[in-house]
Each structure stands twice: as structure tokens, then as C-alpha cells.
MARFI-61796 format. One record per atom (N, C-alpha, C): x, y, z; atom name; residue in one letter. Coordinates in nm, 3 decimals. Layout:
<recs>
rec x=X y=Y z=Z at=CA aa=a
...
</recs>
This chain:
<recs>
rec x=-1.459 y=-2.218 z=0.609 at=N aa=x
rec x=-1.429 y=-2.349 z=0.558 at=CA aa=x
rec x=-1.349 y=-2.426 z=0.662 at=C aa=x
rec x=-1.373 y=-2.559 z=0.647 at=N aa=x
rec x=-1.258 y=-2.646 z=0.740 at=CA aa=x
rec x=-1.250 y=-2.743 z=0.638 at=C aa=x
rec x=-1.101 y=-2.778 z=0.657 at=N aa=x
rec x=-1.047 y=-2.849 z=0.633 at=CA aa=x
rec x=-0.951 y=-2.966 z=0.709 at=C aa=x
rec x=-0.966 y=-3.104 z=0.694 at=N aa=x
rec x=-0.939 y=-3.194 z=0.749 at=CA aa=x
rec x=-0.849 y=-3.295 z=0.663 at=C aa=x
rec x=-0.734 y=-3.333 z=0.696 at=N aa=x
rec x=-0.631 y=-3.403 z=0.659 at=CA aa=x
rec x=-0.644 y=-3.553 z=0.721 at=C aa=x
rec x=-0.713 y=-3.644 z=0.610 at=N aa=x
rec x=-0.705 y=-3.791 z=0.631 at=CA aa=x
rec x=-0.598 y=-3.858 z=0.562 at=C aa=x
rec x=-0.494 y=-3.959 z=0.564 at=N aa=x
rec x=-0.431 y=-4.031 z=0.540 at=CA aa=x
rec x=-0.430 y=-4.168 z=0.584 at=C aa=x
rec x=-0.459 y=-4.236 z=0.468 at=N aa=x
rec x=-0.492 y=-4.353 z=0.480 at=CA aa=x
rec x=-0.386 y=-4.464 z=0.374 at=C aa=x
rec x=-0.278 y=-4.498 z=0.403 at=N aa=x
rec x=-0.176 y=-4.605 z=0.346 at=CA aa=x
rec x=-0.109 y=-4.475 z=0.282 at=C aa=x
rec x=-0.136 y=-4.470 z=0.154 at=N aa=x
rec x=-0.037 y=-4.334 z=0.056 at=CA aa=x
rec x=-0.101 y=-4.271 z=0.031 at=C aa=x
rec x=-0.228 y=-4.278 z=0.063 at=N aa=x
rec x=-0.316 y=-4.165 z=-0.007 at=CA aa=x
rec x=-0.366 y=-4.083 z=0.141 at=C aa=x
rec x=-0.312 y=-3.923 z=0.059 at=N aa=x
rec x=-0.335 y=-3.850 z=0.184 at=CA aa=x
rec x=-0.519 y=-3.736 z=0.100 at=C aa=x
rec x=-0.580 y=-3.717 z=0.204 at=N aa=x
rec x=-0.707 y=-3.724 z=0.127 at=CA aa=x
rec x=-0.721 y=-3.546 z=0.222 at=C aa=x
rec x=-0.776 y=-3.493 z=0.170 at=N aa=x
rec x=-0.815 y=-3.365 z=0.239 at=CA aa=x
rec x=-0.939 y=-3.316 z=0.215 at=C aa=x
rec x=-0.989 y=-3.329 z=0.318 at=N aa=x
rec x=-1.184 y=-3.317 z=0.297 at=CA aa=x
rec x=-1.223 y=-3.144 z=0.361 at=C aa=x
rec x=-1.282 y=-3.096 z=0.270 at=N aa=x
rec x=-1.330 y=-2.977 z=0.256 at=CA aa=x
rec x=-1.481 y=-2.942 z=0.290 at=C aa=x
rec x=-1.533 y=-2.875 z=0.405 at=N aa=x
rec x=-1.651 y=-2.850 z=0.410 at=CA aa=x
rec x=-1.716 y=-2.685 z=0.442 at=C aa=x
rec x=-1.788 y=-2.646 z=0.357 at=N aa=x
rec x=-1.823 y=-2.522 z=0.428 at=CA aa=x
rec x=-1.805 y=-2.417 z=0.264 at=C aa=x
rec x=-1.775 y=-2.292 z=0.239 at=N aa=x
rec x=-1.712 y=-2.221 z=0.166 at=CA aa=x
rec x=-1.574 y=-2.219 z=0.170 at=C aa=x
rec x=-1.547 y=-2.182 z=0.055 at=N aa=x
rec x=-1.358 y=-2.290 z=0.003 at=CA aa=x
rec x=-1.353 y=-2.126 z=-0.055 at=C aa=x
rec x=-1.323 y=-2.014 z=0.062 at=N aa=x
rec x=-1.234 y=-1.908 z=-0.058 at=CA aa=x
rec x=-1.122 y=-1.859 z=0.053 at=C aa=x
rec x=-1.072 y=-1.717 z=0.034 at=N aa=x
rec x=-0.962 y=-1.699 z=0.098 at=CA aa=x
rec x=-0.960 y=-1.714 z=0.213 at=C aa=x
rec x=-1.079 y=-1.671 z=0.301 at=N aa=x
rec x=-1.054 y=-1.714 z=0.407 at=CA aa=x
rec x=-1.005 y=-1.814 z=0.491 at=C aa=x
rec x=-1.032 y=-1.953 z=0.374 at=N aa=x
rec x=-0.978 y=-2.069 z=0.487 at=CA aa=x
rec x=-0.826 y=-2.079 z=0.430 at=C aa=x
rec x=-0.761 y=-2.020 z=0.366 at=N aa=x
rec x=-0.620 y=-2.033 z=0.302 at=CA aa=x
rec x=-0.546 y=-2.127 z=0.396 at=C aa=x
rec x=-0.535 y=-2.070 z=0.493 at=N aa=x
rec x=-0.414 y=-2.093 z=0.617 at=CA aa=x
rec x=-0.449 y=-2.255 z=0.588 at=C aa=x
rec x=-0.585 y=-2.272 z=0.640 at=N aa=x
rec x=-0.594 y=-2.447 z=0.678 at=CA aa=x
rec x=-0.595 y=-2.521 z=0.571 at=C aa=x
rec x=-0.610 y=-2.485 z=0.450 at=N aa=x
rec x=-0.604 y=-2.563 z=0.333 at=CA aa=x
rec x=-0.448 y=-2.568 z=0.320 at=C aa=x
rec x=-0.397 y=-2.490 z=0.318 at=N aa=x
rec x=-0.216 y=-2.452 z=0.317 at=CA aa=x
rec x=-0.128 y=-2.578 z=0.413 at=C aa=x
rec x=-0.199 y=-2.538 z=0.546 at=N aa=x
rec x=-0.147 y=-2.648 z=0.649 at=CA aa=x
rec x=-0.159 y=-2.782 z=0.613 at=C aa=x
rec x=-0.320 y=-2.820 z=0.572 at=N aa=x
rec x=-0.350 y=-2.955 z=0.541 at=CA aa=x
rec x=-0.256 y=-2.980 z=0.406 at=C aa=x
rec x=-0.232 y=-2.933 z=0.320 at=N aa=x
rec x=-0.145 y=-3.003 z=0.222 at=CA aa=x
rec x=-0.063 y=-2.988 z=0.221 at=C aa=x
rec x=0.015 y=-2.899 z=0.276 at=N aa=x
rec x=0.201 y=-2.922 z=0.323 at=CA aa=x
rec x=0.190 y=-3.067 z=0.413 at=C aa=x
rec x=0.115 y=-3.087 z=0.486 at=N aa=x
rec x=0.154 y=-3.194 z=0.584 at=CA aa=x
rec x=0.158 y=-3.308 z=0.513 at=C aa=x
rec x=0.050 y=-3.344 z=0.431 at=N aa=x
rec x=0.080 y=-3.451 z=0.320 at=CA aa=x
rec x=0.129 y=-3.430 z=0.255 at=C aa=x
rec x=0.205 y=-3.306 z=0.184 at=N aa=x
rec x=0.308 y=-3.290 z=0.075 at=CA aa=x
rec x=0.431 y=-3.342 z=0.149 at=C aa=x
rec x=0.462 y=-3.347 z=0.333 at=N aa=x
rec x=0.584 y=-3.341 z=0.393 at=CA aa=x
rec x=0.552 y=-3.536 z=0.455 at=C aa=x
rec x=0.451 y=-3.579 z=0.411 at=N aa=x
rec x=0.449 y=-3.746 z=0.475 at=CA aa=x
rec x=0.496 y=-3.837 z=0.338 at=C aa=x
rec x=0.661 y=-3.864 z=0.435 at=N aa=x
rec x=0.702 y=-3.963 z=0.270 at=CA aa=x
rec x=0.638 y=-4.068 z=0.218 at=C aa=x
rec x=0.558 y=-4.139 z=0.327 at=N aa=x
rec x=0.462 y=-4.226 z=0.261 at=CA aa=x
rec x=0.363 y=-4.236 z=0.164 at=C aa=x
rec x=0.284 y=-4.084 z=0.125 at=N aa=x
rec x=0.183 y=-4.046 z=0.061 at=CA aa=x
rec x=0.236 y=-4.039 z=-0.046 at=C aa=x
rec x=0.134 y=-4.086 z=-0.146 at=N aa=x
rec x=0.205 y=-4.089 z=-0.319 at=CA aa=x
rec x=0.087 y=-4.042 z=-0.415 at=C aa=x
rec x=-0.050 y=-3.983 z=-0.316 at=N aa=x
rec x=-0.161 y=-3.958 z=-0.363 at=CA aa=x
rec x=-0.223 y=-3.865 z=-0.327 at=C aa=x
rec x=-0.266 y=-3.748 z=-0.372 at=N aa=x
rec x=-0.333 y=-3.660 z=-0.256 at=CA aa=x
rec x=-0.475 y=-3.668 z=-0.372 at=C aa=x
rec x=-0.612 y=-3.672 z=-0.266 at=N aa=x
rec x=-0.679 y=-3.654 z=-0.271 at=CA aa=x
rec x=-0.769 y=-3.529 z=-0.210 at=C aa=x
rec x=-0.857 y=-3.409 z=-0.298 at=N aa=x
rec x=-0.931 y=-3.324 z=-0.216 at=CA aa=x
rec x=-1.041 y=-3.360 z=-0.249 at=C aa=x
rec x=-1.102 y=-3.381 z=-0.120 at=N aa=x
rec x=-1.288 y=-3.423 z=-0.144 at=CA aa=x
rec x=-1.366 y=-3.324 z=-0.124 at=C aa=x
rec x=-1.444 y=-3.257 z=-0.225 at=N aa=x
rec x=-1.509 y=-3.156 z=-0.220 at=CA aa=x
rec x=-1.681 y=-3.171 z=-0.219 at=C aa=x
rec x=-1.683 y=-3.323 z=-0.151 at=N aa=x
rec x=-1.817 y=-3.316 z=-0.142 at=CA aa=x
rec x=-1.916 y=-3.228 z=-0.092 at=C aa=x
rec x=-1.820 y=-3.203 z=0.049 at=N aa=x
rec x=-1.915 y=-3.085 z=0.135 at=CA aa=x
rec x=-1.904 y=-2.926 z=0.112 at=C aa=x
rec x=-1.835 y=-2.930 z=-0.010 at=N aa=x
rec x=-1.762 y=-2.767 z=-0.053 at=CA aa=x
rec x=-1.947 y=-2.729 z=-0.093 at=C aa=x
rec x=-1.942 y=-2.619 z=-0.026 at=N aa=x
rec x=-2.124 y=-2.494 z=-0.108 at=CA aa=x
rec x=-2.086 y=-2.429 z=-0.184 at=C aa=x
rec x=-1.942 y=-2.350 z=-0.188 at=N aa=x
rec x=-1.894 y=-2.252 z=-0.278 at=CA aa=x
rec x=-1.724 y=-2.240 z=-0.279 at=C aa=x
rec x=-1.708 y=-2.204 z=-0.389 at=N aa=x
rec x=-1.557 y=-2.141 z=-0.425 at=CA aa=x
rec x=-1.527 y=-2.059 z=-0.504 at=C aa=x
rec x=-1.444 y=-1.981 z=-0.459 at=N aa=x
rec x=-1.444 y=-1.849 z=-0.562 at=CA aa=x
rec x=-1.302 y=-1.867 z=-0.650 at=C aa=x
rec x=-1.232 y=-1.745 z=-0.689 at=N aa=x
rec x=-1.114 y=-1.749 z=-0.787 at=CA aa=x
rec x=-1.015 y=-1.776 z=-0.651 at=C aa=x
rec x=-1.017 y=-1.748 z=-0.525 at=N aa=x
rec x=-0.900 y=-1.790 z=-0.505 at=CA aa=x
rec x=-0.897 y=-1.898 z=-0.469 at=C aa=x
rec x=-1.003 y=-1.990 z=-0.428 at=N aa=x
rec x=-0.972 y=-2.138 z=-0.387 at=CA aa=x
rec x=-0.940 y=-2.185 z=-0.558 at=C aa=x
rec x=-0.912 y=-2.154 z=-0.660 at=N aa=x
rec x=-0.885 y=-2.220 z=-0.772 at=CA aa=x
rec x=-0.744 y=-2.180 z=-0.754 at=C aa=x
rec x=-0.686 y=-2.051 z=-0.713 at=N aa=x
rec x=-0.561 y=-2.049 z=-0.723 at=CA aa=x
rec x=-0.512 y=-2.091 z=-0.636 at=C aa=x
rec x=-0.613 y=-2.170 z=-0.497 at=N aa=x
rec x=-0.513 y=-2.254 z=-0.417 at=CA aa=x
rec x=-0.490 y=-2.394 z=-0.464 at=C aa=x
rec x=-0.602 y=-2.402 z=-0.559 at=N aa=x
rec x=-0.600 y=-2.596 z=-0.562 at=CA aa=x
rec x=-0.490 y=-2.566 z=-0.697 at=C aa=x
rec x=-0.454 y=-2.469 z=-0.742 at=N aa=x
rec x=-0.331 y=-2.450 z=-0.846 at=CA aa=x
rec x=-0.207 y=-2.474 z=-0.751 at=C aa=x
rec x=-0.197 y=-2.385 z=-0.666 at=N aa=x
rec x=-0.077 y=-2.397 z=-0.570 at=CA aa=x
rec x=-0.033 y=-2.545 z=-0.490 at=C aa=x
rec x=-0.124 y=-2.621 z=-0.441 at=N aa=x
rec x=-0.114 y=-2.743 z=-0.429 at=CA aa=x
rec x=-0.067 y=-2.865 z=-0.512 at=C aa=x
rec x=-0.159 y=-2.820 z=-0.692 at=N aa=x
rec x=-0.057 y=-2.925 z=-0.761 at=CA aa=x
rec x=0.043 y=-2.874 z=-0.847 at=C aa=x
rec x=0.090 y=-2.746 z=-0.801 at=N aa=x
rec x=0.229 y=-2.698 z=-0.865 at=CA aa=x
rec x=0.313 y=-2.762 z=-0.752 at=C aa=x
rec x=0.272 y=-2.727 z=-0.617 at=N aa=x
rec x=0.393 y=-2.820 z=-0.494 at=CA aa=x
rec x=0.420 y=-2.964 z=-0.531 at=C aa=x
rec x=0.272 y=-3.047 z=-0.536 at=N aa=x
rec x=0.317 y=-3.181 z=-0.553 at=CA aa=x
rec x=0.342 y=-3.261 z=-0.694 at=C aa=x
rec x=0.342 y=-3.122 z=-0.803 at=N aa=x
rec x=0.428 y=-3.175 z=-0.939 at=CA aa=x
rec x=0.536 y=-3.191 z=-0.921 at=C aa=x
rec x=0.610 y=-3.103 z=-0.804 at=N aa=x
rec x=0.708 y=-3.070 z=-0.787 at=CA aa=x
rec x=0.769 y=-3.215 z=-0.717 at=C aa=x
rec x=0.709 y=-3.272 z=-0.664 at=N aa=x
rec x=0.719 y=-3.424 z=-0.623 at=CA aa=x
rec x=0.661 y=-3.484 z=-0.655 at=C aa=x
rec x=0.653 y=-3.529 z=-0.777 at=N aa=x
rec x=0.569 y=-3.592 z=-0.879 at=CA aa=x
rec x=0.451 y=-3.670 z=-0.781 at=C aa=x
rec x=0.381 y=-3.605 z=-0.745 at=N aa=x
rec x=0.251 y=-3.681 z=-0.677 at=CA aa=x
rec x=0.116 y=-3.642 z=-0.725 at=C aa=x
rec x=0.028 y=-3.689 z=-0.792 at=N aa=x
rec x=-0.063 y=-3.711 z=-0.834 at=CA aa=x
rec x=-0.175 y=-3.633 z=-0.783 at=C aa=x
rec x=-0.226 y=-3.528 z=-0.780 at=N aa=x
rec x=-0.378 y=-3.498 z=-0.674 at=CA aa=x
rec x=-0.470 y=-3.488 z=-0.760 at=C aa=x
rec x=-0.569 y=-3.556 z=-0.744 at=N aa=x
rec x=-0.721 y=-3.538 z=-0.768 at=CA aa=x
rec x=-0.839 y=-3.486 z=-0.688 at=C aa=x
rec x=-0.962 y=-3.430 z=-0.771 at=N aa=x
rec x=-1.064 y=-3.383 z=-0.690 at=CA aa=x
rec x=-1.179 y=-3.493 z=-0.689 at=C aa=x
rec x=-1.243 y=-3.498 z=-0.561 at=N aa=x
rec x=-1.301 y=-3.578 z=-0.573 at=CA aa=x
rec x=-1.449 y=-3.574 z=-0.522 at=C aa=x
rec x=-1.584 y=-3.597 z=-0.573 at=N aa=x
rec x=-1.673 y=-3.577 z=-0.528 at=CA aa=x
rec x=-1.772 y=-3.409 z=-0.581 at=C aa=x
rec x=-1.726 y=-3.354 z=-0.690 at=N aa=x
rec x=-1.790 y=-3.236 z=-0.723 at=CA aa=x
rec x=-1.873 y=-3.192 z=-0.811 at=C aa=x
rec x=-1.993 y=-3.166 z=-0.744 at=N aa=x
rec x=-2.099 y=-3.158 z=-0.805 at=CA aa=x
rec x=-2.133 y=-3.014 z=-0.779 at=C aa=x
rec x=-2.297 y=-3.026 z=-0.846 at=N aa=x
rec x=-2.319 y=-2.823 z=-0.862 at=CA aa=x
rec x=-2.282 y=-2.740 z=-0.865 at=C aa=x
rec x=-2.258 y=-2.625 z=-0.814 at=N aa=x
rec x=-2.217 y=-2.514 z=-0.815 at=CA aa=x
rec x=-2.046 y=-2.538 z=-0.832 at=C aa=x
rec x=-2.028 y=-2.633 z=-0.743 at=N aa=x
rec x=-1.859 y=-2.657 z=-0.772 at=CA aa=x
rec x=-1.829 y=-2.703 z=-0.898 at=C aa=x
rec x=-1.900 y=-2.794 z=-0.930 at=N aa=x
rec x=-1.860 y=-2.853 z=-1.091 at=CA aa=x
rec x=-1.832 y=-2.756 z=-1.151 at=C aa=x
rec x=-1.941 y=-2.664 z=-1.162 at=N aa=x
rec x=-1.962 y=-2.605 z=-1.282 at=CA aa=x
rec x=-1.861 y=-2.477 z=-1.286 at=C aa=x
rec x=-1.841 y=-2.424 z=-1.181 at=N aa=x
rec x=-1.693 y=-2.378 z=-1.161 at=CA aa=x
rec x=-1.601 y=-2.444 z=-1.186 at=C aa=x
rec x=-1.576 y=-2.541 z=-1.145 at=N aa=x
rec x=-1.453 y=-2.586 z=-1.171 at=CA aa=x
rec x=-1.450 y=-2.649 z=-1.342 at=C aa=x
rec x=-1.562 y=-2.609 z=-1.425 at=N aa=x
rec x=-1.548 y=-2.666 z=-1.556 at=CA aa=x
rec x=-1.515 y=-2.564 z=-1.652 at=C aa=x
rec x=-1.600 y=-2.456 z=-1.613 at=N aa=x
rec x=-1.556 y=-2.296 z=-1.680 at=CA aa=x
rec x=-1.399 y=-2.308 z=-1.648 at=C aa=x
rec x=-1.364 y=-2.311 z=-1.553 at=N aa=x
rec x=-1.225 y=-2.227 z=-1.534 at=CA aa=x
rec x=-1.159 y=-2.404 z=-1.593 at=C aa=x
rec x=-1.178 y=-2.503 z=-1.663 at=N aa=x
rec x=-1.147 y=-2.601 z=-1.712 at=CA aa=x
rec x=-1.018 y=-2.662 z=-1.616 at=C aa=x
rec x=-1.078 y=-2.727 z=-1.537 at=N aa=x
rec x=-0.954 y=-2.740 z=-1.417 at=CA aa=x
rec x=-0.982 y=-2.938 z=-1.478 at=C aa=x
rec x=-1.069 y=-2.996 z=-1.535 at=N aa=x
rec x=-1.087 y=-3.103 z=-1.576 at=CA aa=x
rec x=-0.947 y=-3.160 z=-1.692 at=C aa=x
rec x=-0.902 y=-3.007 z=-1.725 at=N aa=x
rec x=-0.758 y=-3.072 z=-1.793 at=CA aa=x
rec x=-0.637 y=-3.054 z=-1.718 at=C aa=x
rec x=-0.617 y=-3.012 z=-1.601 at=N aa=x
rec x=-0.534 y=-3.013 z=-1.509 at=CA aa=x
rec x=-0.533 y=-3.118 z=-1.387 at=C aa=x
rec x=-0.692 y=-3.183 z=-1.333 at=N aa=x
rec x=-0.713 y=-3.243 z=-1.230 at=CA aa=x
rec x=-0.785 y=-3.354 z=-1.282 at=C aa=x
rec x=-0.764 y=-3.465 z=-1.249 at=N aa=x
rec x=-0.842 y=-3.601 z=-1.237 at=CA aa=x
rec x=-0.988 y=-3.565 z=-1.155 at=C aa=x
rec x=-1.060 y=-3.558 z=-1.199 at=N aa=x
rec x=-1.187 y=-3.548 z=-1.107 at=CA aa=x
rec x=-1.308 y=-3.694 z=-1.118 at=C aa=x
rec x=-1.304 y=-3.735 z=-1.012 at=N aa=x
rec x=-1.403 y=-3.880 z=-0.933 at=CA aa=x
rec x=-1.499 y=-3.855 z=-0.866 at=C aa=x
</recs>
């Protein structure tokens, strides 16, 4: 997986491409501390358009991300998820935890 950290005004956006499981931890980790640590950002966005797959632990990372930025009341949504991701991410009902666009 790669992951890429866009910020654009307050909204810090993190675009995901490839398979989203443990392996890419580190760079998903990096990319949202850095916008969890830019005082300007008041929005985090993850775009999972280009995500093919995710398993249980990319759910317990996109958990870990908005337990950090509850923690600074900042808002993250998913954005862009269709097929195989949807439908994961609807079983494990992440639609009552995450804004999804």
C-alpha cells in the first residue's frame, strides 16, 4: 500500500492506493500523525478510492486514527468507497463511526 498525505487549507486528506493491511501500517501511521500534528487542519480526510483490499487490521488502523483525532476533536471521514471496500467496511458497520462520501 502507499499512502500519500495531501493538505489542502484545513483539510488534511490521505489517499490510499494498493492493499490497505498491516503491512503498510508504518505509512498510514506517519501520514496521519503529520496531519494530526498540522495546527491548521480541522479535517482529515481518507480517500479510499484506489484501496483493492483491506483486511481486520486496516479497520483497526482507521479505528486508531479517529480515536487520535477525537482526541482533538477533528472530524475524519472516508471517502470514495466502493466494492469490496464498501462492503467491508459495512459488515464491520464503520458507517456509524465514519462519515463516508
Amino acid at each position: 500500500m502507499q499512502a500519500h498525505l495531501i493538505t489542502e487549507q484545513t483539510v488534511a486528506r490521505i489517499r490510499l492506493t494498493g492493499r490497505f493491511d498491516f503491512s503498510g501500517h508504518r505509512e498510514f501511521k506517519d501520514c496521519y500523525e503529520a496531519a494530526l500534528n498540522e495546527p491548521a487542519v480541522s479535517q482529515i480526510d481518507v480517500d479510499m478510492e484506489d484501496v483493492e483490499y483491506l483486511d481486520s487490521s486496516a479497520l483497526g488502523m482507521l479505528l486508531l486514527l479517529k480515536d487520535h483525532a477525537d482526541a482533538r476533536a477533528l472530524p475524519v471521514s472516508l471517502l470514495n468507497c466502493g466494492g469490496m471496500v464498501k462492503e467491508i467496511l459495512d459488515v464491520a458497520n464503520f458507517a456509524a463511526m465514519f462519515p463516508m462520501r
